[in-house]
mmCIF file of the N, C-alpha and C atoms, coordinates in Angstrom:
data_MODEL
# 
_entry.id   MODEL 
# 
loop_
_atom_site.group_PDB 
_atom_site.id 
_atom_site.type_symbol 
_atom_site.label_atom_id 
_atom_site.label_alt_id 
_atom_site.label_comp_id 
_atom_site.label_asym_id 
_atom_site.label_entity_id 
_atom_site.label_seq_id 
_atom_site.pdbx_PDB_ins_code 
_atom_site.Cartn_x 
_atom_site.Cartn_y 
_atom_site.Cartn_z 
_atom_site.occupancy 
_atom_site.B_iso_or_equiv 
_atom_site.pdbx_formal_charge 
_atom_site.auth_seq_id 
_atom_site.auth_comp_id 
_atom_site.auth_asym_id 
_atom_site.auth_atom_id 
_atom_site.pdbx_PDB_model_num 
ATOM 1   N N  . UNK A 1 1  ? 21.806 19.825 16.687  1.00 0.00 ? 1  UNK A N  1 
ATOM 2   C CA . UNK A 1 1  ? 20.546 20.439 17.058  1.00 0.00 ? 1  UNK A CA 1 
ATOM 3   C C  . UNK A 1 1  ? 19.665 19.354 17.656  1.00 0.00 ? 1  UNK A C  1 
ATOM 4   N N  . UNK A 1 2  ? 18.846 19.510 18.993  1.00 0.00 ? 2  UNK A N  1 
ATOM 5   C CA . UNK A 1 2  ? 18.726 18.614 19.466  1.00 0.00 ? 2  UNK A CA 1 
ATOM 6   C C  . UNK A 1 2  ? 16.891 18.720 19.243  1.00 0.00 ? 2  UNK A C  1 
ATOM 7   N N  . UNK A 1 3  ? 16.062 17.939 19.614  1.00 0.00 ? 3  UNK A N  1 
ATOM 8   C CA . UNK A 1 3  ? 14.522 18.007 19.618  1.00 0.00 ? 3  UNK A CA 1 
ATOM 9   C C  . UNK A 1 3  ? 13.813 17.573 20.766  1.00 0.00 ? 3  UNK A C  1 
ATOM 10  N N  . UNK A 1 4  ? 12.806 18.405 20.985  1.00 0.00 ? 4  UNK A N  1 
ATOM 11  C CA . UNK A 1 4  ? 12.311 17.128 22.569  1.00 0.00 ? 4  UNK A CA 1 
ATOM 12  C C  . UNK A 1 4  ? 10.707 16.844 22.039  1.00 0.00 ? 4  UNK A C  1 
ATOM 13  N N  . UNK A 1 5  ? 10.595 16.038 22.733  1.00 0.00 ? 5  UNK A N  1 
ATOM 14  C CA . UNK A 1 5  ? 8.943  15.472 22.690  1.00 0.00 ? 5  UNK A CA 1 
ATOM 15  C C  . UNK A 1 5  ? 8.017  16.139 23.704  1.00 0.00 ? 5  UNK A C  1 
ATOM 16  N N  . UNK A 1 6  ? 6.575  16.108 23.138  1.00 0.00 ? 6  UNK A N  1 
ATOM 17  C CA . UNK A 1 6  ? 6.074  17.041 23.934  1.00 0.00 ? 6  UNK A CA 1 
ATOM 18  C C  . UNK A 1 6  ? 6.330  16.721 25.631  1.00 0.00 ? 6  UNK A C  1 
ATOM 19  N N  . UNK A 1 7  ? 6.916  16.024 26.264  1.00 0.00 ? 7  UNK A N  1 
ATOM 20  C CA . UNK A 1 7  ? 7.208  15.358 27.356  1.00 0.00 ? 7  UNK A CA 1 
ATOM 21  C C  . UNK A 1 7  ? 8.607  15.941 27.965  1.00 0.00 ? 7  UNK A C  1 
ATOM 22  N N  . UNK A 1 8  ? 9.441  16.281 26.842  1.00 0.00 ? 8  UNK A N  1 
ATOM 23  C CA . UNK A 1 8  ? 10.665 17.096 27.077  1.00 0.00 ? 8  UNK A CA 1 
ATOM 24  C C  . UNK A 1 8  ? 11.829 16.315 27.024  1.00 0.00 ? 8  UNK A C  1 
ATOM 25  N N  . UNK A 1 9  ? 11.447 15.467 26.512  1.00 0.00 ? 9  UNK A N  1 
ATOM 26  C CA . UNK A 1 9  ? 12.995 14.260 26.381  1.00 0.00 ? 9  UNK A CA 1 
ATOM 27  C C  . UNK A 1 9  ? 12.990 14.771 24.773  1.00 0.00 ? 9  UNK A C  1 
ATOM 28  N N  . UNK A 1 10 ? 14.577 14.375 24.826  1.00 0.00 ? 10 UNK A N  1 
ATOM 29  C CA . UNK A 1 10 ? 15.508 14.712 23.607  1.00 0.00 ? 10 UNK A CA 1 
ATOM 30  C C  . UNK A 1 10 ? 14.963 13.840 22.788  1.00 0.00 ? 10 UNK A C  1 
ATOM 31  N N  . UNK A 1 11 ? 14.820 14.050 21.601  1.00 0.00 ? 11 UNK A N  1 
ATOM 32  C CA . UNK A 1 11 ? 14.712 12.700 21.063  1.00 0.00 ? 11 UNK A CA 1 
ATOM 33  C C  . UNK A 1 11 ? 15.371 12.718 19.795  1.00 0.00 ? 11 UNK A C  1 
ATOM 34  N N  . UNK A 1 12 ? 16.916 13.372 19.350  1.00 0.00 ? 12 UNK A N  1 
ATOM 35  C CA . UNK A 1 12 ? 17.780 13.131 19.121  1.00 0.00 ? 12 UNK A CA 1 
ATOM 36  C C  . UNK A 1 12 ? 19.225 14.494 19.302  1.00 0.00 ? 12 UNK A C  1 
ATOM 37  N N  . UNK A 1 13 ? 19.922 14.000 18.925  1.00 0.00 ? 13 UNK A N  1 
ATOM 38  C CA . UNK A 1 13 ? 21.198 15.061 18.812  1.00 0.00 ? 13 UNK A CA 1 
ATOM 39  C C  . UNK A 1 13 ? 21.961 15.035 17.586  1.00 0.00 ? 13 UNK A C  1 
ATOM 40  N N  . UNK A 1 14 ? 22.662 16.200 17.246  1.00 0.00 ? 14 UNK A N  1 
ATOM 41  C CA . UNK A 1 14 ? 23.305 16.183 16.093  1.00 0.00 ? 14 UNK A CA 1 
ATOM 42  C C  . UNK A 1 14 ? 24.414 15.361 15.303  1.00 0.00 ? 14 UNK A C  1 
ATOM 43  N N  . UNK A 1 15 ? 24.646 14.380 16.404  1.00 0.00 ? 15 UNK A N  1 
ATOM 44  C CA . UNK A 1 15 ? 25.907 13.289 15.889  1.00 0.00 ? 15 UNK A CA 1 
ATOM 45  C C  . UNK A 1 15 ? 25.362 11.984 15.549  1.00 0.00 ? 15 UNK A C  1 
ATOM 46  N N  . UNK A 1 16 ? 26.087 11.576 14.277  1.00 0.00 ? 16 UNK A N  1 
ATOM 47  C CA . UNK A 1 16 ? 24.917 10.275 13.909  1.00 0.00 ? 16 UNK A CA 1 
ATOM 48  C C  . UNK A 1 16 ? 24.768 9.155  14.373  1.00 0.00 ? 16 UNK A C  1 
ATOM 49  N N  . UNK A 1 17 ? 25.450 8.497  15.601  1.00 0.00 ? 17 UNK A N  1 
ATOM 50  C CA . UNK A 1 17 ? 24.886 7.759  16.372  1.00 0.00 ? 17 UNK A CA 1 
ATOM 51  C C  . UNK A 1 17 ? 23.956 8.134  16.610  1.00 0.00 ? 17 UNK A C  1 
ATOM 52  N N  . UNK A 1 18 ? 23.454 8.928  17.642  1.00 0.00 ? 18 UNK A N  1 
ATOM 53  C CA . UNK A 1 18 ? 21.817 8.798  17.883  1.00 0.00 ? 18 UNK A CA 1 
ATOM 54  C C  . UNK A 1 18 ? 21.058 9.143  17.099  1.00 0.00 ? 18 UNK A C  1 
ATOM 55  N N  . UNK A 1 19 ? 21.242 9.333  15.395  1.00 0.00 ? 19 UNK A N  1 
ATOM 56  C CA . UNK A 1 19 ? 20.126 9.797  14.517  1.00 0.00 ? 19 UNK A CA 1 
ATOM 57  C C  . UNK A 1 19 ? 20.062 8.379  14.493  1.00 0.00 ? 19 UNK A C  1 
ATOM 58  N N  . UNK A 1 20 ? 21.107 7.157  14.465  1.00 0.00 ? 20 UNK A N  1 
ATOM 59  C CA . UNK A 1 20 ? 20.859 5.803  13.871  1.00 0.00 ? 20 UNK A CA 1 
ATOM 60  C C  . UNK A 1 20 ? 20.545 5.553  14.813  1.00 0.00 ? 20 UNK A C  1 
ATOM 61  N N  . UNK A 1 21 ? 19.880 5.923  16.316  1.00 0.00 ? 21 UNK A N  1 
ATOM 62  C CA . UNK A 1 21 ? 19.513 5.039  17.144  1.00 0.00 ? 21 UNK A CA 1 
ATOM 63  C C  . UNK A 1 21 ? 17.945 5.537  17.298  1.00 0.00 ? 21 UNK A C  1 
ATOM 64  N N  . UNK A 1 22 ? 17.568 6.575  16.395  1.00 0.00 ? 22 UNK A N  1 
ATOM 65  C CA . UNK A 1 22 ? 15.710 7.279  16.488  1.00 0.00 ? 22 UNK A CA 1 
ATOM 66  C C  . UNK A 1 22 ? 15.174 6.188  15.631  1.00 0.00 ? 22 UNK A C  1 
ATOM 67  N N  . UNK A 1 23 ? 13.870 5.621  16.863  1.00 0.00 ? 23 UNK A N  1 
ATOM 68  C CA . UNK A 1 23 ? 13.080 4.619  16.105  1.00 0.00 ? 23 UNK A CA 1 
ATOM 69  C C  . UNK A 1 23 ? 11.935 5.537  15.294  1.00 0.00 ? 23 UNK A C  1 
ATOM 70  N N  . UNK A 1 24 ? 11.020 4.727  14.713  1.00 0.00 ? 24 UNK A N  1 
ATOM 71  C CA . UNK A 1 24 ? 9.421  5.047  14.014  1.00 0.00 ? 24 UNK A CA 1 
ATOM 72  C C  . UNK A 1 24 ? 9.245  6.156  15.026  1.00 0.00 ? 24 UNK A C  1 
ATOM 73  N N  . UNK A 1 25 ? 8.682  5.126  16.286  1.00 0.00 ? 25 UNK A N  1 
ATOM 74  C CA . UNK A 1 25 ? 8.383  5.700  17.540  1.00 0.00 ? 25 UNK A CA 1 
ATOM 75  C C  . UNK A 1 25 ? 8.646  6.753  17.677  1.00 0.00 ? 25 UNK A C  1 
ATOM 76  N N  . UNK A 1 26 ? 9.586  6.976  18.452  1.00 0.00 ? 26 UNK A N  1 
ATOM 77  C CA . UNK A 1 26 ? 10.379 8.476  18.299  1.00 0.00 ? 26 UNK A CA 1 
ATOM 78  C C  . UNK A 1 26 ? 9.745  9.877  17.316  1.00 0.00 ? 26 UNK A C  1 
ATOM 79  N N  . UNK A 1 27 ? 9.961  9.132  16.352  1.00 0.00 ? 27 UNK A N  1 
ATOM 80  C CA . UNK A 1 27 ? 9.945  10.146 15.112  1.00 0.00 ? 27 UNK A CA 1 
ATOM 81  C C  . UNK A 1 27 ? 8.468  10.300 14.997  1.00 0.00 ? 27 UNK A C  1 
ATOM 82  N N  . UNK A 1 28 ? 7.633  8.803  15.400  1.00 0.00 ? 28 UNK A N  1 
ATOM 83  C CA . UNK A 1 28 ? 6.018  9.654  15.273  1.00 0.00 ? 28 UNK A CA 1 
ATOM 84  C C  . UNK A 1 28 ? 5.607  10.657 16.167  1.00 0.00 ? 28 UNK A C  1 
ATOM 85  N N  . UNK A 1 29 ? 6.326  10.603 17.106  1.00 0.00 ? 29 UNK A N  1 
ATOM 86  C CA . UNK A 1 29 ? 6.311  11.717 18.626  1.00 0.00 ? 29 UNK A CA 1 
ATOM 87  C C  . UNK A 1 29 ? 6.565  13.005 17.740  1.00 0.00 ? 29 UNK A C  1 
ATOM 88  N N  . UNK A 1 30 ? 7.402  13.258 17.115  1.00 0.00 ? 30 UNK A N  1 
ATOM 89  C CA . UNK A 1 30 ? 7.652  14.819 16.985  1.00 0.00 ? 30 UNK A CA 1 
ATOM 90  C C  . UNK A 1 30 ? 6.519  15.570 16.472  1.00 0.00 ? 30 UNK A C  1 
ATOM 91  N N  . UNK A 1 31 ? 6.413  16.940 17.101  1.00 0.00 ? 31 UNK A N  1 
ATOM 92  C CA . UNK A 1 31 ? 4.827  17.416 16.224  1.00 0.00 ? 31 UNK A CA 1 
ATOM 93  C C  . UNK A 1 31 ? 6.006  18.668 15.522  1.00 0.00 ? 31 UNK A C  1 
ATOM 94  N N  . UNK A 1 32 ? 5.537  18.878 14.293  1.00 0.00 ? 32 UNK A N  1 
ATOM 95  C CA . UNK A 1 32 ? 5.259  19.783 13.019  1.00 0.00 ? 32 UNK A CA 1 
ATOM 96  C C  . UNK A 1 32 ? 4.321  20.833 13.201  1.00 0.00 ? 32 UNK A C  1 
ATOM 97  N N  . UNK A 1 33 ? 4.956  21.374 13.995  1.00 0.00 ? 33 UNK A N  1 
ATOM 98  C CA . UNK A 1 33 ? 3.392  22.846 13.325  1.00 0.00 ? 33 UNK A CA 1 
ATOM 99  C C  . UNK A 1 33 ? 3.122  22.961 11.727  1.00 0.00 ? 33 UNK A C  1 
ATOM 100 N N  . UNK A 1 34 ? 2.213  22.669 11.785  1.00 0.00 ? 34 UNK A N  1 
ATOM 101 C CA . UNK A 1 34 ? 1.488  23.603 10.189  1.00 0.00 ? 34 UNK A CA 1 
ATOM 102 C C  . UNK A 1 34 ? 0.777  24.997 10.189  1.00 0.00 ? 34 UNK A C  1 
ATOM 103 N N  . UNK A 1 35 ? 1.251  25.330 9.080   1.00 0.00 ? 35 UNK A N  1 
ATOM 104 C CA . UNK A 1 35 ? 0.273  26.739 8.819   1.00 0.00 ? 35 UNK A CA 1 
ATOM 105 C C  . UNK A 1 35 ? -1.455 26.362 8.703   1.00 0.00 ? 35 UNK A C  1 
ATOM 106 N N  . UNK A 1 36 ? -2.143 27.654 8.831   1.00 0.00 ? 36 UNK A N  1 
ATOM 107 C CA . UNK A 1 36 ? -3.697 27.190 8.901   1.00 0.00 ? 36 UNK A CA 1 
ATOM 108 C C  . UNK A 1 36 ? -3.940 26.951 7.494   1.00 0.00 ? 36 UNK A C  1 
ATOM 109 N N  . UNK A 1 37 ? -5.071 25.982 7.050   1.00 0.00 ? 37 UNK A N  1 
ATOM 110 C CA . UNK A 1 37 ? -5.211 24.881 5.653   1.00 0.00 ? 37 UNK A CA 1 
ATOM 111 C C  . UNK A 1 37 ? -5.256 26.808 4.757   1.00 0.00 ? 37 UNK A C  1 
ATOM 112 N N  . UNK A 1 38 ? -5.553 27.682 5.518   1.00 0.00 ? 38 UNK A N  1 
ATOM 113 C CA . UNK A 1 38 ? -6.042 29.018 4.387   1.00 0.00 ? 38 UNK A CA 1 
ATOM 114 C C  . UNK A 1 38 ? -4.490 29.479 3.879   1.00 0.00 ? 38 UNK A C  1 
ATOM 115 N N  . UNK A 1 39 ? -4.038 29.155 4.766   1.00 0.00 ? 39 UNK A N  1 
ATOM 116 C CA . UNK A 1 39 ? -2.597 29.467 4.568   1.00 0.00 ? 39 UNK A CA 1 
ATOM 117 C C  . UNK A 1 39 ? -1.734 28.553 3.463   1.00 0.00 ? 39 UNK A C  1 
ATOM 118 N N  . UNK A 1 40 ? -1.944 26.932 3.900   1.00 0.00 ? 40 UNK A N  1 
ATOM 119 C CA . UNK A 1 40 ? -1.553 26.113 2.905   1.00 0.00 ? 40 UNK A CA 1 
ATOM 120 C C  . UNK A 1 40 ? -2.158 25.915 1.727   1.00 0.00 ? 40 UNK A C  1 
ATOM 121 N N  . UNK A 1 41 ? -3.253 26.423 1.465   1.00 0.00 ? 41 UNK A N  1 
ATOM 122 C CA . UNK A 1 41 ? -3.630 26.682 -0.031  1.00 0.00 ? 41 UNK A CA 1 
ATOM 123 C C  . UNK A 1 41 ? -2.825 28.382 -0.520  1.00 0.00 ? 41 UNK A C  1 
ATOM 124 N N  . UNK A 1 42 ? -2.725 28.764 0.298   1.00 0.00 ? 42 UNK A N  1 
ATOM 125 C CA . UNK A 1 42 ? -2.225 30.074 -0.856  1.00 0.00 ? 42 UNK A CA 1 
ATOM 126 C C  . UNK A 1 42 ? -0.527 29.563 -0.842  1.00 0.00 ? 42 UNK A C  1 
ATOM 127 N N  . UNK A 1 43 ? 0.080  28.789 -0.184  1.00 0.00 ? 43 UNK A N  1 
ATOM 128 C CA . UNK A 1 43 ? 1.368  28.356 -0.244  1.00 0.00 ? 43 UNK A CA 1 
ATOM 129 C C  . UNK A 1 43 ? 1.434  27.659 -1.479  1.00 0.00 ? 43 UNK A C  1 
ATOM 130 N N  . UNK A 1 44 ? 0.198  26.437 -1.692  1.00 0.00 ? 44 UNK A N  1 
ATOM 131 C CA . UNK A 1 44 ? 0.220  25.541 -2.517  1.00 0.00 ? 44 UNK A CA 1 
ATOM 132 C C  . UNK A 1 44 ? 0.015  26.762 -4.008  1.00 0.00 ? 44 UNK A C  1 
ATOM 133 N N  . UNK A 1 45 ? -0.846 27.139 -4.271  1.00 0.00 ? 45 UNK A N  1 
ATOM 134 C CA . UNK A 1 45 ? -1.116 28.381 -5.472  1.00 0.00 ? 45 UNK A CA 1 
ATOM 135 C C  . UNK A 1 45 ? 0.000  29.081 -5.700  1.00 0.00 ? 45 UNK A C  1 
ATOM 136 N N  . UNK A 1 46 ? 0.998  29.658 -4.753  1.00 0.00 ? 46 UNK A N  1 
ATOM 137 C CA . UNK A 1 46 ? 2.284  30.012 -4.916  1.00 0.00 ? 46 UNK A CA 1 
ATOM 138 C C  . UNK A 1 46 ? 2.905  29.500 -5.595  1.00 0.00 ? 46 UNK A C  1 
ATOM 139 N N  . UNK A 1 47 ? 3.547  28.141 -5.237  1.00 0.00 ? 47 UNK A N  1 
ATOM 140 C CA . UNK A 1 47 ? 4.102  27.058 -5.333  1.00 0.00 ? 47 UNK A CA 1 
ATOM 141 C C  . UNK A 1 47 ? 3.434  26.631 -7.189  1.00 0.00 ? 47 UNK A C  1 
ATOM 142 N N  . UNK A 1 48 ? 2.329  26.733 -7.006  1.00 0.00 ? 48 UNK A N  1 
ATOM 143 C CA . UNK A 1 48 ? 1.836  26.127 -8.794  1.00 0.00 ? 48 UNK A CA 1 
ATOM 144 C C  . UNK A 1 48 ? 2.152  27.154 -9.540  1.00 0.00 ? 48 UNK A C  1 
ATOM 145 N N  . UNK A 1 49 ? 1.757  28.645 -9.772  1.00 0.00 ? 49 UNK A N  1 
ATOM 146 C CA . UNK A 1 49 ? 2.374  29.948 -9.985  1.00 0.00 ? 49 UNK A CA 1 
ATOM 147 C C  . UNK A 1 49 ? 3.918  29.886 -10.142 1.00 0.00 ? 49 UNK A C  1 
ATOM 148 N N  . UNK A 1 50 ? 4.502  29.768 -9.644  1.00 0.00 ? 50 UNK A N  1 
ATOM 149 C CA . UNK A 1 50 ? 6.369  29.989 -9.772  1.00 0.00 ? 50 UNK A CA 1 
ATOM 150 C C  . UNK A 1 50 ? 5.873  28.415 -10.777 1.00 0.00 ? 50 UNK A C  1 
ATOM 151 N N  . UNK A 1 51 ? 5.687  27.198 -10.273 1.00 0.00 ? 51 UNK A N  1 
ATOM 152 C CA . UNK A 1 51 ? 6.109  25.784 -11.344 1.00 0.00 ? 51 UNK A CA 1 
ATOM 153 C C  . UNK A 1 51 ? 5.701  26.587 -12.599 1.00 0.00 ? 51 UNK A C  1 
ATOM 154 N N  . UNK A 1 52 ? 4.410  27.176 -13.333 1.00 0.00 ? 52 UNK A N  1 
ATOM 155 C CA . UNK A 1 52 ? 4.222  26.852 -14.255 1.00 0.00 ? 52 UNK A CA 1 
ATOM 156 C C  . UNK A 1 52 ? 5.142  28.325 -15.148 1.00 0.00 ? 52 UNK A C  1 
ATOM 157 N N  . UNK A 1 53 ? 5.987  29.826 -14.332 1.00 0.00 ? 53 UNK A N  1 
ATOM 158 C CA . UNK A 1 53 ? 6.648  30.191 -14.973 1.00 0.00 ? 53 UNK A CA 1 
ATOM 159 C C  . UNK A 1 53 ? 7.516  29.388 -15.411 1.00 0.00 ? 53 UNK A C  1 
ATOM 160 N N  . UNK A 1 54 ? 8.199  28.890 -14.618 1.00 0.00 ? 54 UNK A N  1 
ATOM 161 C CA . UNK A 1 54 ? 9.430  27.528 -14.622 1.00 0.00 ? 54 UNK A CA 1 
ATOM 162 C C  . UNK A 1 54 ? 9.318  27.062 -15.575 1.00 0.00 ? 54 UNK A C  1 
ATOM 163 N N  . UNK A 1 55 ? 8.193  26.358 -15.970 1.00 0.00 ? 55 UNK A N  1 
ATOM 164 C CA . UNK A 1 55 ? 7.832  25.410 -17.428 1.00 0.00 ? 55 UNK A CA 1 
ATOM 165 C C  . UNK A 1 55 ? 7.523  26.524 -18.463 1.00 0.00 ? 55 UNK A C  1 
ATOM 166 N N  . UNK A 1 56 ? 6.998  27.294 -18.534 1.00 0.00 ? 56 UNK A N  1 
ATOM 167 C CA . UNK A 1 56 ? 6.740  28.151 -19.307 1.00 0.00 ? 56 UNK A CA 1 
ATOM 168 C C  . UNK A 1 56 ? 8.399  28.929 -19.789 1.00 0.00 ? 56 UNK A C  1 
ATOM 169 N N  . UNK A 1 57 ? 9.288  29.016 -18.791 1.00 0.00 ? 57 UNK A N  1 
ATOM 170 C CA . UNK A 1 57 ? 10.740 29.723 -19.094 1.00 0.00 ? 57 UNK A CA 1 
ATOM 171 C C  . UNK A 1 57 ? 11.609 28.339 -19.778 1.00 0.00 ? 57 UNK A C  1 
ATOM 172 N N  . UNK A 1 58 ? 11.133 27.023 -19.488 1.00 0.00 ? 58 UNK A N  1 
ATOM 173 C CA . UNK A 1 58 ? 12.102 26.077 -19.963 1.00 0.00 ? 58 UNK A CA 1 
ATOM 174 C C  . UNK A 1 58 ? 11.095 25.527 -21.252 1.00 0.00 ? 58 UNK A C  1 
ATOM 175 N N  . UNK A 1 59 ? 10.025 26.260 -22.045 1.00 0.00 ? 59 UNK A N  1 
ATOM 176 C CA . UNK A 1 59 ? 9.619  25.703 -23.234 1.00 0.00 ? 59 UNK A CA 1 
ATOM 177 C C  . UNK A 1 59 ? 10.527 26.686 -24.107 1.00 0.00 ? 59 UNK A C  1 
ATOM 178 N N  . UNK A 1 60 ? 10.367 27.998 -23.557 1.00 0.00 ? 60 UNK A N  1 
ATOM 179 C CA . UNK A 1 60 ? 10.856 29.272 -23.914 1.00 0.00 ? 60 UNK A CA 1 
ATOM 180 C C  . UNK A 1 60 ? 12.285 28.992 -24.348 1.00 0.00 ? 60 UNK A C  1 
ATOM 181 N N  . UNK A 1 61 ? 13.097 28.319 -23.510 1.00 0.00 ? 61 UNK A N  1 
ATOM 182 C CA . UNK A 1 61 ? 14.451 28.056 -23.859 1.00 0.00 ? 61 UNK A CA 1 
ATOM 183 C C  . UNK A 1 61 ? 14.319 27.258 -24.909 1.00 0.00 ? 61 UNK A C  1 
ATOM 184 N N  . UNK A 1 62 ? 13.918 25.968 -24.677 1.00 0.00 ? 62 UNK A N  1 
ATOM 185 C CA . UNK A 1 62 ? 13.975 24.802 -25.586 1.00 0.00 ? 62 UNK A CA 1 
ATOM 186 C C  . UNK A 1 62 ? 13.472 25.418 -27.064 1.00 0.00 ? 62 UNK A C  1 
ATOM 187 N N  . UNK A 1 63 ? 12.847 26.219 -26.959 1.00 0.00 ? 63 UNK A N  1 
ATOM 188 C CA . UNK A 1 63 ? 12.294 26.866 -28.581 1.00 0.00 ? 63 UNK A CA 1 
ATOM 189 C C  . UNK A 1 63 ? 13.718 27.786 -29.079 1.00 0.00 ? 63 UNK A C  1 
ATOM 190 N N  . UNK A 1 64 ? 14.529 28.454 -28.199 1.00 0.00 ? 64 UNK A N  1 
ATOM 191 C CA . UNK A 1 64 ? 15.183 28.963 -28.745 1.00 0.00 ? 64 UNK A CA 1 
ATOM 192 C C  . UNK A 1 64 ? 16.581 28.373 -28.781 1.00 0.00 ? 64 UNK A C  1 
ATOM 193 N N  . UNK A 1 65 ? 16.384 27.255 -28.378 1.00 0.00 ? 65 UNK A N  1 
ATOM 194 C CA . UNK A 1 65 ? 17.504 25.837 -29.007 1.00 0.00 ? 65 UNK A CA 1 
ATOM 195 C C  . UNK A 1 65 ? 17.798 25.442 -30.122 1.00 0.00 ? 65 UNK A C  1 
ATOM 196 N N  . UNK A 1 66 ? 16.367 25.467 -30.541 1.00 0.00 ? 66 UNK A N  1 
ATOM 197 C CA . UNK A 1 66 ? 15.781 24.651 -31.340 1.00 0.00 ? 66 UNK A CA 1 
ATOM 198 C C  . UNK A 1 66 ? 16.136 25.545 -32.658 1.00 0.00 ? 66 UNK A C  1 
ATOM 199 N N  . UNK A 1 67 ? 15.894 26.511 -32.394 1.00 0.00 ? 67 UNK A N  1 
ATOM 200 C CA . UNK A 1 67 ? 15.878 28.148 -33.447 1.00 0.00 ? 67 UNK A CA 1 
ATOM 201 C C  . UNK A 1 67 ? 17.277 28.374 -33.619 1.00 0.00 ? 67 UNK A C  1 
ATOM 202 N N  . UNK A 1 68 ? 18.570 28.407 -32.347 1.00 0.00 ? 68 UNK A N  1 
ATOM 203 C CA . UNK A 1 68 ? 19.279 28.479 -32.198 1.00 0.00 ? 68 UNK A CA 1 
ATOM 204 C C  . UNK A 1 68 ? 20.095 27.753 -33.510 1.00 0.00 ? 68 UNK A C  1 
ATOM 205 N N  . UNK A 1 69 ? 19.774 25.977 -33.265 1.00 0.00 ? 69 UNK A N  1 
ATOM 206 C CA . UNK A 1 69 ? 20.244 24.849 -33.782 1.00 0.00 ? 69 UNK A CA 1 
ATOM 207 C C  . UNK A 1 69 ? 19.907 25.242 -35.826 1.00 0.00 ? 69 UNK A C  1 
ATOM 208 N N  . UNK A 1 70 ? 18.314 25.938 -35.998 1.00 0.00 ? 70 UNK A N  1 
ATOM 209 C CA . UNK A 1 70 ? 18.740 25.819 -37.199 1.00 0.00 ? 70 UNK A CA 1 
ATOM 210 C C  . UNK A 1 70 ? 18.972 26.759 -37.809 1.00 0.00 ? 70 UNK A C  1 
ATOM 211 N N  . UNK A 1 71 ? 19.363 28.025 -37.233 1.00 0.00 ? 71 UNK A N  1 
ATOM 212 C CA . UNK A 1 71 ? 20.346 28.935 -37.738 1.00 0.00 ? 71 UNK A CA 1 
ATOM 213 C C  . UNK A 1 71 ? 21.848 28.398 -37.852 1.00 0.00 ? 71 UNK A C  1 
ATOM 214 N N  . UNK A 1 72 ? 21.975 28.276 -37.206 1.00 0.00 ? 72 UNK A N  1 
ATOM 215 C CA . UNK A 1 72 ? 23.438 27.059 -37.578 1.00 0.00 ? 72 UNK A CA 1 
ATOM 216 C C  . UNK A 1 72 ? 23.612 26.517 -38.373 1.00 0.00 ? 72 UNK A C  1 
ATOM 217 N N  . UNK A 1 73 ? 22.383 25.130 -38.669 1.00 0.00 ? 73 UNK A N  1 
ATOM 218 C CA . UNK A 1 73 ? 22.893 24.575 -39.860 1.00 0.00 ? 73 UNK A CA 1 
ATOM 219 C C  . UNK A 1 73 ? 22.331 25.489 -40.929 1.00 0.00 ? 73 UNK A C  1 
ATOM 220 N N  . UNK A 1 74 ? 21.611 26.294 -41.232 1.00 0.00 ? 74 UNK A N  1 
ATOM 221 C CA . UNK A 1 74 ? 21.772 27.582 -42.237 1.00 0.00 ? 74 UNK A CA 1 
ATOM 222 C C  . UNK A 1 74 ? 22.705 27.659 -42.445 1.00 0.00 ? 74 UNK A C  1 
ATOM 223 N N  . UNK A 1 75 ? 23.629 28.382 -41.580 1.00 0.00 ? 75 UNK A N  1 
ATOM 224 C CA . UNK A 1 75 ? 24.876 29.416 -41.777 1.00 0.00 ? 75 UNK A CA 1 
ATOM 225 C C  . UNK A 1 75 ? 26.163 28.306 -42.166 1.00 0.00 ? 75 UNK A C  1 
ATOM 226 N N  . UNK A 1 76 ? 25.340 26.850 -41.825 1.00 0.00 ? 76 UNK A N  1 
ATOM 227 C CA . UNK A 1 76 ? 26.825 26.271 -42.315 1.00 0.00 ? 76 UNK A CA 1 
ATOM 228 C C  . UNK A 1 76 ? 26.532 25.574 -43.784 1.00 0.00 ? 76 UNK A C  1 
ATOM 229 N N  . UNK A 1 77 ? 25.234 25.559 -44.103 1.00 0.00 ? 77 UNK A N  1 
ATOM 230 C CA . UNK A 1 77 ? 24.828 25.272 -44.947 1.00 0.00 ? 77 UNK A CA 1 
ATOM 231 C C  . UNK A 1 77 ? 25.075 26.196 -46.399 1.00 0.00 ? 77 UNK A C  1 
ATOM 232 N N  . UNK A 1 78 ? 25.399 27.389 -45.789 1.00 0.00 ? 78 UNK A N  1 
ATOM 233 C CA . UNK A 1 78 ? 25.004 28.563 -47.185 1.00 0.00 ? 78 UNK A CA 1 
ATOM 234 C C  . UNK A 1 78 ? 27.072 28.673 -47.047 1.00 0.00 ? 78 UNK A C  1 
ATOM 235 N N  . UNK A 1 79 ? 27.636 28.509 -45.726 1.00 0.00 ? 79 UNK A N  1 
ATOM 236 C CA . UNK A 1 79 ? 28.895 28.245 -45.822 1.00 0.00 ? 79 UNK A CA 1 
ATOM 237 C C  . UNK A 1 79 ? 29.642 27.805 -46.909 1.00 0.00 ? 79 UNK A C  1 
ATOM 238 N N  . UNK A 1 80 ? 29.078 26.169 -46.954 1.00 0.00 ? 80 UNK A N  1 
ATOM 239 C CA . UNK A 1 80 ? 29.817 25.204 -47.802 1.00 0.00 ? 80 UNK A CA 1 
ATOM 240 C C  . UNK A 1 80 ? 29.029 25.278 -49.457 1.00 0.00 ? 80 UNK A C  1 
ATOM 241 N N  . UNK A 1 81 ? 27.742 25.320 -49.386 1.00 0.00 ? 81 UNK A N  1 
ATOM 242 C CA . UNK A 1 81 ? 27.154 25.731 -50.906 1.00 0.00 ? 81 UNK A CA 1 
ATOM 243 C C  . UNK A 1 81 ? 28.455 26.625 -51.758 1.00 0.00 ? 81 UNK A C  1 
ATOM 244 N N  . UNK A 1 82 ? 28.990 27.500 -51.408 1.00 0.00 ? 82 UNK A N  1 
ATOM 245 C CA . UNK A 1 82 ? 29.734 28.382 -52.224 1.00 0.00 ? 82 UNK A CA 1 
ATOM 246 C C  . UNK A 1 82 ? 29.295 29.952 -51.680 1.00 0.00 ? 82 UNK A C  1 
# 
């Protein structure tokens, strides 16, 4: 996949010689569209929203590890008692 500069030169191709031959230069040339900043805040709020189910689903697990772990040694505990 190739890229051009706003000028219309390539400024690389998909084989890795010429990725190892793109300087700084080059690479500061390329423009990035961004979304408008109204846009990148509701991306960013998205983005914090899904992280903190994420953490919230991996405390959720870890508690029922944990719960998991001492039903176990219960059951191996009341096992060997008699």
């Amino acid at each position: 996949m190739a890229g051009t500069s706003a000028g219309g030169a390539a400024l690389a191709t998909s084989n890795q010689e010429s990725m190892r031959n793109i300087g700084q230069e080059r690479i500061s040339q390329i423009r990035l569209p961004l979304p408008p900043l109204s846009e990148q805040h509701r991306i960013v709020a998205e983005v914090d929203r899904l992280l903190s189910i994420a953490r919230e689903a991996e405390a959720e697990v870890e508690a029922n590890l944990r719960r998991a772990q001492g039903v176990r040694q219960s059951v191996l505990a009341k096992s060997f008692a008699g």
